[in-house]
GUTI-831200 format. One record per residue (C-alpha): residue in three letters; x, z, y; residue number from 1. Coordinates in nm, 3 decimals. Layout:
% residues N
PT / residuo / x / z / y / num
PT / ALA / X / Z / Y / NUM
...
% end
This chain:
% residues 382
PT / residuo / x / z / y / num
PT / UNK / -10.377 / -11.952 / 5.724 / 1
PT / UNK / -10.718 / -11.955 / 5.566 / 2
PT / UNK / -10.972 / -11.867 / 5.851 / 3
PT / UNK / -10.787 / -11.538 / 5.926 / 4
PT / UNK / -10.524 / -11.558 / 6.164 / 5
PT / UNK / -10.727 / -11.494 / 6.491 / 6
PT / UNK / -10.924 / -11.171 / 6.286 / 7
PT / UNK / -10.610 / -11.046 / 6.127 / 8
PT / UNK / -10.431 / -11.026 / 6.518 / 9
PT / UNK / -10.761 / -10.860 / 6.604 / 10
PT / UNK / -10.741 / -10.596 / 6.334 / 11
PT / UNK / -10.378 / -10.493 / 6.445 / 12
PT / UNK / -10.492 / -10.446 / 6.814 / 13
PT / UNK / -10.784 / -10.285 / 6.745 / 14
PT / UNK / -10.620 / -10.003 / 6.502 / 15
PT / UNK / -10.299 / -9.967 / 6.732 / 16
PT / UNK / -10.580 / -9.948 / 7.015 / 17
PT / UNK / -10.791 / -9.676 / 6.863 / 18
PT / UNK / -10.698 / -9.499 / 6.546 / 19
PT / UNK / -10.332 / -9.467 / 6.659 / 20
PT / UNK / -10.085 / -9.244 / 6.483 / 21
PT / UNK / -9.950 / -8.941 / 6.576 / 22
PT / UNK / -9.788 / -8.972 / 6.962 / 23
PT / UNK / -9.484 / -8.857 / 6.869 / 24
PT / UNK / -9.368 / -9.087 / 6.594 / 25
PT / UNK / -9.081 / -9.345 / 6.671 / 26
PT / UNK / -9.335 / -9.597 / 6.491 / 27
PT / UNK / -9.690 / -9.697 / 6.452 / 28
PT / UNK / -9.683 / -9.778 / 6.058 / 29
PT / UNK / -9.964 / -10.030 / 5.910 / 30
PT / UNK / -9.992 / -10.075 / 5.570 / 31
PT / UNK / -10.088 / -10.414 / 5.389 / 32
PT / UNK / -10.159 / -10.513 / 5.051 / 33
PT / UNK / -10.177 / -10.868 / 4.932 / 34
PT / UNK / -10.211 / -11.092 / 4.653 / 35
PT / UNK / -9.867 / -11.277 / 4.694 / 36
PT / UNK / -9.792 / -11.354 / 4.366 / 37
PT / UNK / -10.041 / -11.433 / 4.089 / 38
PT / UNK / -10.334 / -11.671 / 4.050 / 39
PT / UNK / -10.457 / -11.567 / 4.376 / 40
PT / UNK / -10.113 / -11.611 / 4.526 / 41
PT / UNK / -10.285 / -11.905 / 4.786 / 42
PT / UNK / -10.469 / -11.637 / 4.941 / 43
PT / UNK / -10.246 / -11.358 / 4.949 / 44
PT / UNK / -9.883 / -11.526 / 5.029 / 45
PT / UNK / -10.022 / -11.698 / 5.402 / 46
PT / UNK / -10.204 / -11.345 / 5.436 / 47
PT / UNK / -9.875 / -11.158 / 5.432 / 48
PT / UNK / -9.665 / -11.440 / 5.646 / 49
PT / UNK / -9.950 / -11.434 / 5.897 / 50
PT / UNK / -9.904 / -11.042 / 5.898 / 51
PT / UNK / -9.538 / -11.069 / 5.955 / 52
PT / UNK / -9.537 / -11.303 / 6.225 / 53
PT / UNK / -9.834 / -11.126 / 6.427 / 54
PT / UNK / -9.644 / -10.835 / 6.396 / 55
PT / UNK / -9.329 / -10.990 / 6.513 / 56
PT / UNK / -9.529 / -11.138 / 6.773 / 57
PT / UNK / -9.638 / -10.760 / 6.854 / 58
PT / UNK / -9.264 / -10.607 / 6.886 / 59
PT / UNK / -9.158 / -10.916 / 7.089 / 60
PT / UNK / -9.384 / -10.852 / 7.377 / 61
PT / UNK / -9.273 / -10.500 / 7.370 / 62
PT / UNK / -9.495 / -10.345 / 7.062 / 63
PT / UNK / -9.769 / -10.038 / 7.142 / 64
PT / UNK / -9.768 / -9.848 / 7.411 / 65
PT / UNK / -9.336 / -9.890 / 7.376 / 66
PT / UNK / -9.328 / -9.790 / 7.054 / 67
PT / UNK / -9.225 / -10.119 / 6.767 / 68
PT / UNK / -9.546 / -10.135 / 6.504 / 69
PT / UNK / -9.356 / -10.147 / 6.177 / 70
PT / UNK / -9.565 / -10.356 / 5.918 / 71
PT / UNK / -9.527 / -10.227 / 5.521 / 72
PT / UNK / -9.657 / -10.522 / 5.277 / 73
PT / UNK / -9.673 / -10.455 / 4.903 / 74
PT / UNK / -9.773 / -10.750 / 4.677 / 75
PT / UNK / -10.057 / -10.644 / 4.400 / 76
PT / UNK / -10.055 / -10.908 / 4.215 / 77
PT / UNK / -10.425 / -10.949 / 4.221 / 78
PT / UNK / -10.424 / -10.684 / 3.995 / 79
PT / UNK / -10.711 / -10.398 / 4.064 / 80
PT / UNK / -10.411 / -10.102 / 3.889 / 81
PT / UNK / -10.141 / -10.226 / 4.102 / 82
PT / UNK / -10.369 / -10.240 / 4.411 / 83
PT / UNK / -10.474 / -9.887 / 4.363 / 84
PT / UNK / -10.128 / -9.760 / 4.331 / 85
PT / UNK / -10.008 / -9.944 / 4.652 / 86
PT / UNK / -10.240 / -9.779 / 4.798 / 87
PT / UNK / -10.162 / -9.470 / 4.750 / 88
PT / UNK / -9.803 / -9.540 / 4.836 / 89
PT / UNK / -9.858 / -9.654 / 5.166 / 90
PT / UNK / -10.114 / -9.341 / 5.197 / 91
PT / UNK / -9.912 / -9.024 / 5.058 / 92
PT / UNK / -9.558 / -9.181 / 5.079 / 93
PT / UNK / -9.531 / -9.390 / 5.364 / 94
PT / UNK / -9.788 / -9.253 / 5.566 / 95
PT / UNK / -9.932 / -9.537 / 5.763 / 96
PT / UNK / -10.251 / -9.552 / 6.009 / 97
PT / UNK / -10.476 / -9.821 / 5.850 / 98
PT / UNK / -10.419 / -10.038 / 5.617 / 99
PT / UNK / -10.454 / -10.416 / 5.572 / 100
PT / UNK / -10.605 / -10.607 / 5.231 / 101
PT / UNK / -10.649 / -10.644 / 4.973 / 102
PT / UNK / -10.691 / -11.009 / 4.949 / 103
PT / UNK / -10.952 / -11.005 / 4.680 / 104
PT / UNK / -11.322 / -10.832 / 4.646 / 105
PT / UNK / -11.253 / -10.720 / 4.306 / 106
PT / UNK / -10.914 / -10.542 / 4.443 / 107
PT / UNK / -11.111 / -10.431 / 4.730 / 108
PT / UNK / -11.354 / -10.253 / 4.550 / 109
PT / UNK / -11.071 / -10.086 / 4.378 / 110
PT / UNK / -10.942 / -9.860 / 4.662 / 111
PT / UNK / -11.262 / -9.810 / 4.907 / 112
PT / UNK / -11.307 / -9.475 / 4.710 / 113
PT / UNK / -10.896 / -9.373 / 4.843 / 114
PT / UNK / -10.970 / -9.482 / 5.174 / 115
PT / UNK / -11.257 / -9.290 / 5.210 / 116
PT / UNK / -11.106 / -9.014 / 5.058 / 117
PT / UNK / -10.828 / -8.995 / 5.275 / 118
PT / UNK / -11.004 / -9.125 / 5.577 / 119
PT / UNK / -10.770 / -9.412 / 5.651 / 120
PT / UNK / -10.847 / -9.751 / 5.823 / 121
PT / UNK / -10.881 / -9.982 / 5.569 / 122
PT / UNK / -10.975 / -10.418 / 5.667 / 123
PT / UNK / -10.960 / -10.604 / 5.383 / 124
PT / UNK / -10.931 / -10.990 / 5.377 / 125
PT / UNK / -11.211 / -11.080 / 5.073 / 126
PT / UNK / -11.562 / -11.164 / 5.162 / 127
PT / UNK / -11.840 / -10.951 / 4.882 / 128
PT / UNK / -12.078 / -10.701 / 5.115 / 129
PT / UNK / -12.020 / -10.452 / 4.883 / 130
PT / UNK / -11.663 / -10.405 / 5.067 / 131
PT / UNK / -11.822 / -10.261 / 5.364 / 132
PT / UNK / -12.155 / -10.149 / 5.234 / 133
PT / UNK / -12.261 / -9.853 / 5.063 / 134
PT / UNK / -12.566 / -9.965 / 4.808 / 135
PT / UNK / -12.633 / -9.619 / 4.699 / 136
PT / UNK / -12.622 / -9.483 / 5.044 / 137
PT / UNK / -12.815 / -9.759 / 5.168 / 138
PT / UNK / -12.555 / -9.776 / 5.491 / 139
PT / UNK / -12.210 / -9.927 / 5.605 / 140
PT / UNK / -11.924 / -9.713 / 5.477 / 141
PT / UNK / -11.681 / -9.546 / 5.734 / 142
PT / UNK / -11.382 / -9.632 / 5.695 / 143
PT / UNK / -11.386 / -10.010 / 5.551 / 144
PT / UNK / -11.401 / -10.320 / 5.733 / 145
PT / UNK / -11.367 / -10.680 / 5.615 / 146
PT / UNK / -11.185 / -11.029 / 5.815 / 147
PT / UNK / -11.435 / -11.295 / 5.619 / 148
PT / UNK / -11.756 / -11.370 / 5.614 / 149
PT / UNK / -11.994 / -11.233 / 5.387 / 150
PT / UNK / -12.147 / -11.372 / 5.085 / 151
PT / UNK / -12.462 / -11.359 / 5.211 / 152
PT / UNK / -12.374 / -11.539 / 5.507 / 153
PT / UNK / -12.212 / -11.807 / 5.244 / 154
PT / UNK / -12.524 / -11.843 / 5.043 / 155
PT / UNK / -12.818 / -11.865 / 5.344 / 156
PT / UNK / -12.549 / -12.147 / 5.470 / 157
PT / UNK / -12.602 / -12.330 / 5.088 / 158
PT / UNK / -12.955 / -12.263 / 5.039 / 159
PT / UNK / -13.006 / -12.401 / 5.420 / 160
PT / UNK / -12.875 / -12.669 / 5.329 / 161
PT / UNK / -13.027 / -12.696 / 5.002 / 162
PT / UNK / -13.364 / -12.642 / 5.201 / 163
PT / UNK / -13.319 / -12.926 / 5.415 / 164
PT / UNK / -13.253 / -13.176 / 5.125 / 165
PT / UNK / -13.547 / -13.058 / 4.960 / 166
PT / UNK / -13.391 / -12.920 / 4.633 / 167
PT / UNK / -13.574 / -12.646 / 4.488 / 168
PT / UNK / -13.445 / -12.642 / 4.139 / 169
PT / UNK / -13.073 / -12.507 / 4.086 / 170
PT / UNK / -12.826 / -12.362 / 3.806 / 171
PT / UNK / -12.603 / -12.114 / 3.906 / 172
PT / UNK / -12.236 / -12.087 / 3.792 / 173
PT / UNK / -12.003 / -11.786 / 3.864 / 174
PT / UNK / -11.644 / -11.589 / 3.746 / 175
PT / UNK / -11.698 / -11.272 / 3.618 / 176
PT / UNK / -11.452 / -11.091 / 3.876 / 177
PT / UNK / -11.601 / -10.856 / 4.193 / 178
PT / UNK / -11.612 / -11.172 / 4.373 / 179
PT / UNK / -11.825 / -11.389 / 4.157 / 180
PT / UNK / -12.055 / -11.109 / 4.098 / 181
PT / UNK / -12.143 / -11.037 / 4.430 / 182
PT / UNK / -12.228 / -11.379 / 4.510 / 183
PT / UNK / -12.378 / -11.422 / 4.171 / 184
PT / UNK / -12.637 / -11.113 / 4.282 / 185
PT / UNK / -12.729 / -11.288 / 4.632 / 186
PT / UNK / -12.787 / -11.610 / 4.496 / 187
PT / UNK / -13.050 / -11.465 / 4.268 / 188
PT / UNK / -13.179 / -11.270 / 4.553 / 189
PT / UNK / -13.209 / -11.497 / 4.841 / 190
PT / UNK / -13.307 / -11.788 / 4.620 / 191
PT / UNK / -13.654 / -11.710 / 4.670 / 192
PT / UNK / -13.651 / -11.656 / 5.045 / 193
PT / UNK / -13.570 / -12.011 / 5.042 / 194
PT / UNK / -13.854 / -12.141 / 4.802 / 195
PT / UNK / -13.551 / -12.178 / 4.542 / 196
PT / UNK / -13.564 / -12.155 / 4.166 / 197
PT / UNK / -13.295 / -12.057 / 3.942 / 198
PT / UNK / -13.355 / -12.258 / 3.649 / 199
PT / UNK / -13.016 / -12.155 / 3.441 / 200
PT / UNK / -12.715 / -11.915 / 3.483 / 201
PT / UNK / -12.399 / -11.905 / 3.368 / 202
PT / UNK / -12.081 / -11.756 / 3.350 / 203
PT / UNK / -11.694 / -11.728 / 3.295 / 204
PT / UNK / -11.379 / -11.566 / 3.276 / 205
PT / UNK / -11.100 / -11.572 / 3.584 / 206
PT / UNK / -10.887 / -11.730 / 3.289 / 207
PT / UNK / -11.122 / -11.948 / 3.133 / 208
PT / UNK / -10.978 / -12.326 / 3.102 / 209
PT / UNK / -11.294 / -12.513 / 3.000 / 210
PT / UNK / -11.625 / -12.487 / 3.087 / 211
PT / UNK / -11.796 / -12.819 / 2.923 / 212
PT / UNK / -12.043 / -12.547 / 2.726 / 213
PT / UNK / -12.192 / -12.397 / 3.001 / 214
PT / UNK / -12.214 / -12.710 / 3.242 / 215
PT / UNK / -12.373 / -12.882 / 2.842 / 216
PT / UNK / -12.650 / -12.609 / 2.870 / 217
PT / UNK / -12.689 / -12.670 / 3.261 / 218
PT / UNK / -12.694 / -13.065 / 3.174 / 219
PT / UNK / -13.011 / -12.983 / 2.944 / 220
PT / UNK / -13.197 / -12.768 / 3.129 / 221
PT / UNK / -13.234 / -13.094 / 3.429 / 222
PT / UNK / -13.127 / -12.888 / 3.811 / 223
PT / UNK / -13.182 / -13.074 / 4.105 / 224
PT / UNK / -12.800 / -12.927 / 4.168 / 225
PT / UNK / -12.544 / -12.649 / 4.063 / 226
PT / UNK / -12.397 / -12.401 / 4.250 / 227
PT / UNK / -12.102 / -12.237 / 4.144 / 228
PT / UNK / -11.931 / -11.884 / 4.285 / 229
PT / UNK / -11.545 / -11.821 / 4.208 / 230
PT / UNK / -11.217 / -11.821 / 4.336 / 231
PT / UNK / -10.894 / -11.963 / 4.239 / 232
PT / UNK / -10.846 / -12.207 / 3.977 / 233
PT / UNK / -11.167 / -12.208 / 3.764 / 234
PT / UNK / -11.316 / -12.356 / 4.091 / 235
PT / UNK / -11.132 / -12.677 / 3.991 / 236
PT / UNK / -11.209 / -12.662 / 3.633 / 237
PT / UNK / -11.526 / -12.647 / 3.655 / 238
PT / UNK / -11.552 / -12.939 / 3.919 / 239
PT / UNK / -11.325 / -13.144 / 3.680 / 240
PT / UNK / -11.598 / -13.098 / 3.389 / 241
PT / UNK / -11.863 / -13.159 / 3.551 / 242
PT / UNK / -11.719 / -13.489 / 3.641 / 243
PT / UNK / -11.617 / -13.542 / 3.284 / 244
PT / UNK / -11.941 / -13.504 / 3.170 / 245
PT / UNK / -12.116 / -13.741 / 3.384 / 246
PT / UNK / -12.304 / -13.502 / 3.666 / 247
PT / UNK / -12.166 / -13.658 / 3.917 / 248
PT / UNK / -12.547 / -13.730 / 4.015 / 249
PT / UNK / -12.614 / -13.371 / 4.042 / 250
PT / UNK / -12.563 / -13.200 / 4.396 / 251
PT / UNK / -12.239 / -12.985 / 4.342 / 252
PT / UNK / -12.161 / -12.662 / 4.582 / 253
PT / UNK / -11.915 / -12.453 / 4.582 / 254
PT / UNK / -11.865 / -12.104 / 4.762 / 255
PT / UNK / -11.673 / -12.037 / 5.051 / 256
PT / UNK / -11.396 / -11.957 / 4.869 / 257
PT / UNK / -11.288 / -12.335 / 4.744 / 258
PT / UNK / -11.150 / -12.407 / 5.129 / 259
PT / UNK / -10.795 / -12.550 / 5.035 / 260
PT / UNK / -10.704 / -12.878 / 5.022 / 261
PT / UNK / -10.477 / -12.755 / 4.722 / 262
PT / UNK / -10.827 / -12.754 / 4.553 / 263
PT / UNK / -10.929 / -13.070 / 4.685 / 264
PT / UNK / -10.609 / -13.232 / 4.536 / 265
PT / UNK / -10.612 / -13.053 / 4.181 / 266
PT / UNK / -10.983 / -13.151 / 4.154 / 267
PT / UNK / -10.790 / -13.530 / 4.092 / 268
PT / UNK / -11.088 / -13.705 / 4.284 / 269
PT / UNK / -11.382 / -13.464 / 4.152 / 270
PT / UNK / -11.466 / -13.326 / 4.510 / 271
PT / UNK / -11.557 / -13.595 / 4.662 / 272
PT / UNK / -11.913 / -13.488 / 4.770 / 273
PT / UNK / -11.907 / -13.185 / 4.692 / 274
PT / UNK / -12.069 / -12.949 / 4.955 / 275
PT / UNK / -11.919 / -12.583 / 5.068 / 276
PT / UNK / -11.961 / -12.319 / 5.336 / 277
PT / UNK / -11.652 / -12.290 / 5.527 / 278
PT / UNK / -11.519 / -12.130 / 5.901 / 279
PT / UNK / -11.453 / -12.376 / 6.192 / 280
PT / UNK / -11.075 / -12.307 / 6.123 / 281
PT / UNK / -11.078 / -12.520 / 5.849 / 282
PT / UNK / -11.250 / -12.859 / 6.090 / 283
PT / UNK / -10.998 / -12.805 / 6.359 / 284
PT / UNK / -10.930 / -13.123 / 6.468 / 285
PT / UNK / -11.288 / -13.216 / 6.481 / 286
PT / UNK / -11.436 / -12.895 / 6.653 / 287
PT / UNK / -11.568 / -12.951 / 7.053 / 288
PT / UNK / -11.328 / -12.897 / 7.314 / 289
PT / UNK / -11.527 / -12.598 / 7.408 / 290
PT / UNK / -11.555 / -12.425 / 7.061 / 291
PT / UNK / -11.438 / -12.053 / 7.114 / 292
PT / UNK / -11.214 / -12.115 / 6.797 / 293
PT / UNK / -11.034 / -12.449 / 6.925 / 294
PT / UNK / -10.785 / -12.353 / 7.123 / 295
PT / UNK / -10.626 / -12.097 / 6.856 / 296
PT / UNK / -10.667 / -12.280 / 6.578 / 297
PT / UNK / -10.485 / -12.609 / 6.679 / 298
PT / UNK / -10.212 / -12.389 / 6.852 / 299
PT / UNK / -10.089 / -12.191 / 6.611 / 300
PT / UNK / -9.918 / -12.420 / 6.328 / 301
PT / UNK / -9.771 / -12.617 / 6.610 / 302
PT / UNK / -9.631 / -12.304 / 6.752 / 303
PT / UNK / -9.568 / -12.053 / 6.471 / 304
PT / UNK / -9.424 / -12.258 / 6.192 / 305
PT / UNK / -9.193 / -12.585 / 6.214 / 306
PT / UNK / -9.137 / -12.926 / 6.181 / 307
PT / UNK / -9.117 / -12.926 / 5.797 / 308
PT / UNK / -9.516 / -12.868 / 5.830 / 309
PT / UNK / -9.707 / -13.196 / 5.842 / 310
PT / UNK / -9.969 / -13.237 / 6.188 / 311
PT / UNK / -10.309 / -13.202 / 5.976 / 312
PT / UNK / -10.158 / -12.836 / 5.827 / 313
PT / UNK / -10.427 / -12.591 / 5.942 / 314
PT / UNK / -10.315 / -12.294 / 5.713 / 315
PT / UNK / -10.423 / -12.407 / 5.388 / 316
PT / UNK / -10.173 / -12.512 / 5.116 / 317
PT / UNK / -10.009 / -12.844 / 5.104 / 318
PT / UNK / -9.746 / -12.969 / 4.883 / 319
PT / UNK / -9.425 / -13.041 / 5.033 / 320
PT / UNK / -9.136 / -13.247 / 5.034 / 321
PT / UNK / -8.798 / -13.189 / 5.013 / 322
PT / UNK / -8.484 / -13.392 / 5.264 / 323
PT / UNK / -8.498 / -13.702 / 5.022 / 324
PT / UNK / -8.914 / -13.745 / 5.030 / 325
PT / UNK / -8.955 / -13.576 / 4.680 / 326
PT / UNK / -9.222 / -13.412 / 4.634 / 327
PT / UNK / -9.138 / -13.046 / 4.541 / 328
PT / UNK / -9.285 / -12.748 / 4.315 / 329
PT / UNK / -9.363 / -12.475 / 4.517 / 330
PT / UNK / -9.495 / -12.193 / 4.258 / 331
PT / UNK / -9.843 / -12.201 / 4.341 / 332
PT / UNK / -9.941 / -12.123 / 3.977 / 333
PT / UNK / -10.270 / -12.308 / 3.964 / 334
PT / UNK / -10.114 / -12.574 / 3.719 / 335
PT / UNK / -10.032 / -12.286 / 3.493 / 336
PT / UNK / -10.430 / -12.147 / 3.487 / 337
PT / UNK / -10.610 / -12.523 / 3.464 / 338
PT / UNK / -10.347 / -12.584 / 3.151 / 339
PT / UNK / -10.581 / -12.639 / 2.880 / 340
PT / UNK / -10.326 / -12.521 / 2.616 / 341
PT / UNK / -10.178 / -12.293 / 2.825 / 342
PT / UNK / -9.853 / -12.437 / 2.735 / 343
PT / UNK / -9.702 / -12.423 / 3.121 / 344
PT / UNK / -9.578 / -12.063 / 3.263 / 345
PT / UNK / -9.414 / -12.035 / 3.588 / 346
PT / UNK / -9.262 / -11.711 / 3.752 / 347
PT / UNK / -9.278 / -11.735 / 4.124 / 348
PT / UNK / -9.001 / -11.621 / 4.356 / 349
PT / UNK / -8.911 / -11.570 / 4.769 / 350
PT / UNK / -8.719 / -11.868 / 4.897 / 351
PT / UNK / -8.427 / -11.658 / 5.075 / 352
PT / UNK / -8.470 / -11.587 / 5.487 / 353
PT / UNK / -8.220 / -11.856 / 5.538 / 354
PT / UNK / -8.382 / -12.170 / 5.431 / 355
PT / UNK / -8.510 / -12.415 / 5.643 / 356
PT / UNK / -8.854 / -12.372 / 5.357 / 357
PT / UNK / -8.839 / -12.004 / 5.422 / 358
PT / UNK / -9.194 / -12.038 / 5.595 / 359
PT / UNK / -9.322 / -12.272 / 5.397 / 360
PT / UNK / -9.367 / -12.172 / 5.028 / 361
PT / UNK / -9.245 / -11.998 / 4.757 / 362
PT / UNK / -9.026 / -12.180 / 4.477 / 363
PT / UNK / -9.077 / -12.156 / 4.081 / 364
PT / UNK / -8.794 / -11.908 / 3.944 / 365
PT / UNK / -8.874 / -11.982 / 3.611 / 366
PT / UNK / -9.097 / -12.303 / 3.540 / 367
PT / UNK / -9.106 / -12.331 / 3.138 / 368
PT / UNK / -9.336 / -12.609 / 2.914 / 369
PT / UNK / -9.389 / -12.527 / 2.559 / 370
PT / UNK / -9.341 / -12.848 / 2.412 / 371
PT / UNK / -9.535 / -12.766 / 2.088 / 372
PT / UNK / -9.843 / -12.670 / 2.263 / 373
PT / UNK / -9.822 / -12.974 / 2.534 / 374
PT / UNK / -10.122 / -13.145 / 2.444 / 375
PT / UNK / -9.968 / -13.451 / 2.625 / 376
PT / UNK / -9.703 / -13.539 / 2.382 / 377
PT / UNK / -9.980 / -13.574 / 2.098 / 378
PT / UNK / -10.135 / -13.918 / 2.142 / 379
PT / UNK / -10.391 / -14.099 / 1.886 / 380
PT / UNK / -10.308 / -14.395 / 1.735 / 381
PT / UNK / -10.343 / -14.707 / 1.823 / 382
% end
């Protein structure tokens, strides 16, 4: 799973450790709340089957101090409203010690004011400082952690880098969700530390299909390179126009949020050399025998998963195959968002506990292509 497994066994053993529940319940309860369905579904569906297995993992070797940890997931959606109310479920109603999530900063930001409130444990899995950091207060909040690393960790990586290459003159690209504007905010405020100018800015929806008008206006303006700050599938739309459009000559980097090979492969040849900050996790195979992170991350798909998974799987998404080589739809969504008529909608479902893909991915319940908006069955004549 993306960077998290090691940090997401750590969370569990440090809440069951030290803000345990009451003695006397049958049960330590932990809450989670992940994006498992949705356009953030790559983030939040290995999130919640790296939960359940560490907490199987957990109960097997006898749970905490005797007592089984029982593990309560609730799938938001990426939706900030559905997060909220979660939430409070696992809060008021199910009464748990800490709770784990959301996947996304937005979502995040969404229920730090109920875990404060209630003074209840909560680690979430996206990466914006804010999570964790009271501005107004000017100190770290109480009760909120975060798995990831920062976005100001992300961008001193890029403008290190950037630094080292000599480029001093860069247009910056982000989504307007919690995520993009956090980075967005400590690009503009690190650039300078670096001897960096921001010579344009842009932005653009989650949903947005196109972005050839703000990558035109970024064109004109002449950057030594672009960096752009989102999540999910813009990431890929905005790599694919700025191939389209011929900037292949300008330096492209993306935040640490574009580690998936998924990406890499919807991209359709538009990464290549494009630059991003990522965790060691996501180099396995090419880390030092020594790295602290080695061991862990080359054990665990070999141990925790099964043969269906290929040998290079580190976590990230891969498209499968089924018993006859084919390769197979697994409900990821993202070729629903990068539509450009939006004429593909899929409704993703739970492959049941029986099947040998149960671990794998999800499978589309409904998959449905509007024939009249396909822009693929239109073709100019010839």
């Amino acid at each position: 799973m993306p960077k998290k497994f090691v940090l997401i066994a750590t969370v569990f053993l440090f809440f069951m450790g030290a803000v345990i529940a009451p003695a006397l319940a049958d049960s330590y309860k932990v809450g989670a709340v992940f994006s498992v369905t949705g356009r953030t579904s790559f983030l939040g569906d290995p999130e919640k089957k790296t939960a359940v297995m560490v907490a199987e993992e957990i109960n097997k070797a006898g749970g905490i101090n005797g007592k089984e940890l029982e593990l309560i997931v609730y799938d938001t959606e990426g939706d900030a409203t559905k997060t909220n109310l979660a939430v409070k479920k696992l809060i008021n109603q199910d009464k748990v010690c800490a709770i784990i999530g959301p996947s996304l900063s937005g979502t995040s930001m969404a229920v730090v004011p109920l875990a404060e409130q209630f003074k209840t444990p909560l680690v979430s899995c996206a990466a914006s400082y804010k999570i964790t950091w009271d501005d107004k207060a000017g100190k770290p909040r109480h009760w909120v952690f975060k798995t990831p690393q920062t976005d100001t960790m992300a961008v001193d990586a890029i403008y290190t880098h950037l630094k080292a290459r000599g480029i001093r003159k860069i247009a910056v690209m982000s989504v307007t969700t919690g995520f993009g504007k956090s980075g967005h905010g400590e690009l503009l405020k690190l650039a300078a530390n670096y001897g960096i100018k921001v010579v344009a800015d842009e932005s653009y929806g989650p949903k947005d299909t196109d972005m050839t008008a703000q990558l035109t206006k970024i064109k004109g303006v002449g950057p030594e390179a672009i960096v752009n700050w989102s999540v999910g599938p813009t990431q890929v739309v905005v790599l694919r126009n700025w191939k389209d459009l011929g900037m292949t000559k300008i330096p492209f980097y993306q935040s640490h949020g574009f580690g998936s090979r998924k990406n890499i492969e919807l991209a359709a040849g538009a990464a290549e050399g494009v630059y991003c900050p990522l965790g060691a996790v996501n180099v396995a195979q090419i880390l030092p025998s020594g790295h602290v992170q080695k061991k862990v991350t080359m054990q665990y798909p070999e141990e925790k998963w099964d043969a269906h998974l290929p040998e290079y799987y580190r976590g990230t998404p891969a498209l499968v195959t089924d018993e006859h080589g084919r390769e197979r739809c697994v409900a990821c969504q993202l070729c629903e968002f990068i539509c450009p008529p939006r004429a593909i909608r899929i409704k993703p479902d739970e492959i049941p506990d029986d099947s040998d893909w149960e671990k794998v991915e999800k499978f589309p319940k409904e998959f449905d292509i509007d024939m009249i908006r396909c822009c693929l069955l239109y073709t100019s004549p010839s």
